[in-house]
Backbone as ProteinMPNN parsed JSONL, in Angstrom:
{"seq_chain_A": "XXXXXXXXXXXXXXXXXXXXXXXXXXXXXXXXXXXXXXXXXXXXXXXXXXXXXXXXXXXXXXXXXXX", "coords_chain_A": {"N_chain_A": [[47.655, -59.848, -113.481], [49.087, -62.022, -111.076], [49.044, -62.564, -107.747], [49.591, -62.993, -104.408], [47.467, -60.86, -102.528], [48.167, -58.723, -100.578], [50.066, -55.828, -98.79], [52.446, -55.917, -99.041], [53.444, -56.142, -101.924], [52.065, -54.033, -102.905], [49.603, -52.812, -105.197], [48.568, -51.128, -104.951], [49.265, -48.908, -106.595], [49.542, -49.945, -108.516], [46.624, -49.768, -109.483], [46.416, -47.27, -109.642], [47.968, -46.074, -111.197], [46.717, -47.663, -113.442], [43.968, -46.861, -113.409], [44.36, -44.442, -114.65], [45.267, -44.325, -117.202], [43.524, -44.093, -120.48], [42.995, -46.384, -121.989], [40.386, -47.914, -123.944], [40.285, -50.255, -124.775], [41.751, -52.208, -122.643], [42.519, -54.163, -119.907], [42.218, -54.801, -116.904], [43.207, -58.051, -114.704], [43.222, -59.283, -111.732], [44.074, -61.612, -110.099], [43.735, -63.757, -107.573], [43.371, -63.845, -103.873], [44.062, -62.137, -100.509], [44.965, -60.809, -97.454], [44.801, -57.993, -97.953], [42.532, -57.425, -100.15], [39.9, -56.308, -99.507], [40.106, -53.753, -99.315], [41.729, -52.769, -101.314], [39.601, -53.475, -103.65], [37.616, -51.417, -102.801], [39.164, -49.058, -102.801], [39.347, -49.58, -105.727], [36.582, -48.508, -106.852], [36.533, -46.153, -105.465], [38.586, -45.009, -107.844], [36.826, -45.178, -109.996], [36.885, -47.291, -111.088], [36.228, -51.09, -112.119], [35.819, -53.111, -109.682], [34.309, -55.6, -109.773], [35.28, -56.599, -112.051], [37.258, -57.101, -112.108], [39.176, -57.927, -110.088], [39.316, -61.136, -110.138], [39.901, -63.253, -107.794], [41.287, -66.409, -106.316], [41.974, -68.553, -108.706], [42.343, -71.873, -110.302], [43.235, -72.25, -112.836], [45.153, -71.149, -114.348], [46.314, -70.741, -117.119], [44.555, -71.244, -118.92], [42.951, -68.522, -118.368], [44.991, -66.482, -118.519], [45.442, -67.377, -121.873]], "CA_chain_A": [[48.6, -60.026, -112.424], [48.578, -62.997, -110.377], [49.825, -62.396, -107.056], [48.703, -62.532, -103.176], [46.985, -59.733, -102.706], [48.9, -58.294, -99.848], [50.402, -54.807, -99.192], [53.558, -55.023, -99.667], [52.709, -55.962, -103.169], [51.815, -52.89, -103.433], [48.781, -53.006, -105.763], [47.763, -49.796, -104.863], [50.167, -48.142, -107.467], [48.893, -50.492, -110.208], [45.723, -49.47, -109.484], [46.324, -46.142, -109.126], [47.628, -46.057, -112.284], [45.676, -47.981, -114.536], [42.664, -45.769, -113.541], [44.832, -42.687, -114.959], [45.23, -44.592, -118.321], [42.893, -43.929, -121.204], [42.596, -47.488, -123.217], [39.274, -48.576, -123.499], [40.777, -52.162, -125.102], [42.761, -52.476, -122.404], [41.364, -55.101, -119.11], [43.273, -55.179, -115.618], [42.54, -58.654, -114.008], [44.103, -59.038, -110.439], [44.105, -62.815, -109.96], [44.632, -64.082, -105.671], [43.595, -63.262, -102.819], [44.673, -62.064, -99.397], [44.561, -59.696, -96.563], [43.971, -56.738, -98.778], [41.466, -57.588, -101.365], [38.56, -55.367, -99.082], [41.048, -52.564, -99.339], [41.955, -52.716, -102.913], [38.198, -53.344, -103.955], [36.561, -50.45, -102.158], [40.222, -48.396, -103.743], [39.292, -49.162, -107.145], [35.4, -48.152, -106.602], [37.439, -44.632, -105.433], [39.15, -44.099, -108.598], [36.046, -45.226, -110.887], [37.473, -49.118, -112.208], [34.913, -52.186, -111.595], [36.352, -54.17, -108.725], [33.921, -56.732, -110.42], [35.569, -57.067, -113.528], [39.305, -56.915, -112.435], [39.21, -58.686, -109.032], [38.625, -62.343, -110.413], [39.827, -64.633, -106.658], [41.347, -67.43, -106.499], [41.991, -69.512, -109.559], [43.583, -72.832, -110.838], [43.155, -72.503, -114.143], [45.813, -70.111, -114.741], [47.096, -70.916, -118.294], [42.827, -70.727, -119.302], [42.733, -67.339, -118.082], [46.268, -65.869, -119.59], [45.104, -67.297, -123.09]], "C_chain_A": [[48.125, -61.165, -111.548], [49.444, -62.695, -108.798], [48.99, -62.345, -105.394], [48.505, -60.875, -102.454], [46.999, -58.955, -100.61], [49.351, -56.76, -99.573], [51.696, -54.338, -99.497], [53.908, -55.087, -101.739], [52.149, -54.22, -103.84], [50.916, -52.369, -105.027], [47.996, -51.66, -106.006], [48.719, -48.689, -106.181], [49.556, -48.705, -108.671], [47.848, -50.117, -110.437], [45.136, -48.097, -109.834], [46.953, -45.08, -110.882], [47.109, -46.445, -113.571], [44.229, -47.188, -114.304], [43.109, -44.645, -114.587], [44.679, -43.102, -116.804], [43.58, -44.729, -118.904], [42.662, -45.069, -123.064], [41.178, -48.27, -123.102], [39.507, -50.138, -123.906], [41.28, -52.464, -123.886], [42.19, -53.297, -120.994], [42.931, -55.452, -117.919], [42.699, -56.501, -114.68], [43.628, -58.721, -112.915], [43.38, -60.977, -110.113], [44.89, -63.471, -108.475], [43.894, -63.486, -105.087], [44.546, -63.41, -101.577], [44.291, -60.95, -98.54], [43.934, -58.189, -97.053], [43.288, -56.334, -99.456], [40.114, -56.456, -100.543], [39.184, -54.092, -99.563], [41.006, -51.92, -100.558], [40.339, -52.805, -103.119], [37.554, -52.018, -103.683], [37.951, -49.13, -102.874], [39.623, -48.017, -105.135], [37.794, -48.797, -107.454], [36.076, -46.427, -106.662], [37.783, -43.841, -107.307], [38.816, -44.687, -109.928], [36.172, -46.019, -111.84], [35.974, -49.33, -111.462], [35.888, -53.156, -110.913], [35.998, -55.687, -109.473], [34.61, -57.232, -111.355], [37.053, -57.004, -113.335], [39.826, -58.135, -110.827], [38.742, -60.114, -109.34], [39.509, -63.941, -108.606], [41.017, -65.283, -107.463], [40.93, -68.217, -107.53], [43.125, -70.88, -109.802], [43.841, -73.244, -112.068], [43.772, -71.308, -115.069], [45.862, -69.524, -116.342], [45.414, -70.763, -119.369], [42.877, -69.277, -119.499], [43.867, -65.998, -118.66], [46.406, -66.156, -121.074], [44.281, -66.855, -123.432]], "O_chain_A": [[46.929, -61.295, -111.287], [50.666, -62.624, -108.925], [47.932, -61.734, -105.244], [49.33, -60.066, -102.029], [46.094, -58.82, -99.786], [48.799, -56.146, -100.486], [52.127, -53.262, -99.912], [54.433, -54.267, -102.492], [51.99, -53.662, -104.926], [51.492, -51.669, -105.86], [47.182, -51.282, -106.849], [48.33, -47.526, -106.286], [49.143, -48.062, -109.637], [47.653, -49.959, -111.642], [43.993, -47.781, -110.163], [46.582, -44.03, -111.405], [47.062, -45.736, -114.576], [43.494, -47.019, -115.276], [42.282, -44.037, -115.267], [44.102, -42.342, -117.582], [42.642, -45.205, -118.264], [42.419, -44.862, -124.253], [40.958, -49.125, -122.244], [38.921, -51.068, -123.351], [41.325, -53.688, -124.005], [41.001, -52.987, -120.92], [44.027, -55.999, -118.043], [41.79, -56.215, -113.9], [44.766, -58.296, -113.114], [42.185, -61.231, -109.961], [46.094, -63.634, -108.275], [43.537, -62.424, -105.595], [45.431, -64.251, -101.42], [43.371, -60.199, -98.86], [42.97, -57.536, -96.654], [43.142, -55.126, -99.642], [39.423, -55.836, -101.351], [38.494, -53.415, -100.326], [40.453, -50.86, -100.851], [39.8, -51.874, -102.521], [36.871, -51.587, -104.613], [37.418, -48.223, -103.512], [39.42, -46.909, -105.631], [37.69, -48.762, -108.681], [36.082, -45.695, -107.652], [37.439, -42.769, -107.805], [39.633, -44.843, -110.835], [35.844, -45.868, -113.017], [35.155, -48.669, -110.824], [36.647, -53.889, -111.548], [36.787, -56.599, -109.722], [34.545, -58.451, -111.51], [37.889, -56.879, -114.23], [40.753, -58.944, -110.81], [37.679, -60.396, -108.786], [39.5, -65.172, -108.637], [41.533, -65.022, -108.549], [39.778, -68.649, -107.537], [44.333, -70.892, -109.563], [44.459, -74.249, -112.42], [43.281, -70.723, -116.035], [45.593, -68.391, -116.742], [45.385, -70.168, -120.446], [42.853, -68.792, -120.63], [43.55, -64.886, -119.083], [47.226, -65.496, -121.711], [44.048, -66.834, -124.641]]}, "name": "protein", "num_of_chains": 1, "seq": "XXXXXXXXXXXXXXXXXXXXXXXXXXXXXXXXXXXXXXXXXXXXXXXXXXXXXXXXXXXXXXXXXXX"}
């Protein structure tokens, strides 16, 4: 997902269910920031994701990162 990481975005639902899902192939990156990235981070710590590994910032190398 690429998107500013905001609340009405509402991120907390994506989050909320990709924890619930059971694919170990399966890789949520959250691409942007914004006002809510502390929020969301310390969220997906809660419901036992890796902030590290899904929270990748600010990029400009979109079309890199979606291939």
């Amino acid at each position: 997902m690429i998107a500013r990481l905001d609340i009405i975005k509402d991120h907390v639902t994506l989050l909320k269910a990709f924890s619930r899902l059971n694919f170990d192939n399966w890789k949520l990156k959250i691409i942007g920031k914004g006002p809510n990235l502390d929020y969301l981070r310390k969220l997906s710590l809660r419901l036992s994701l890796k902030p590290e590994e899904i929270f990748i910032g600010f990029r400009e190398n979109i079309p890199e990162i979606l291939g």
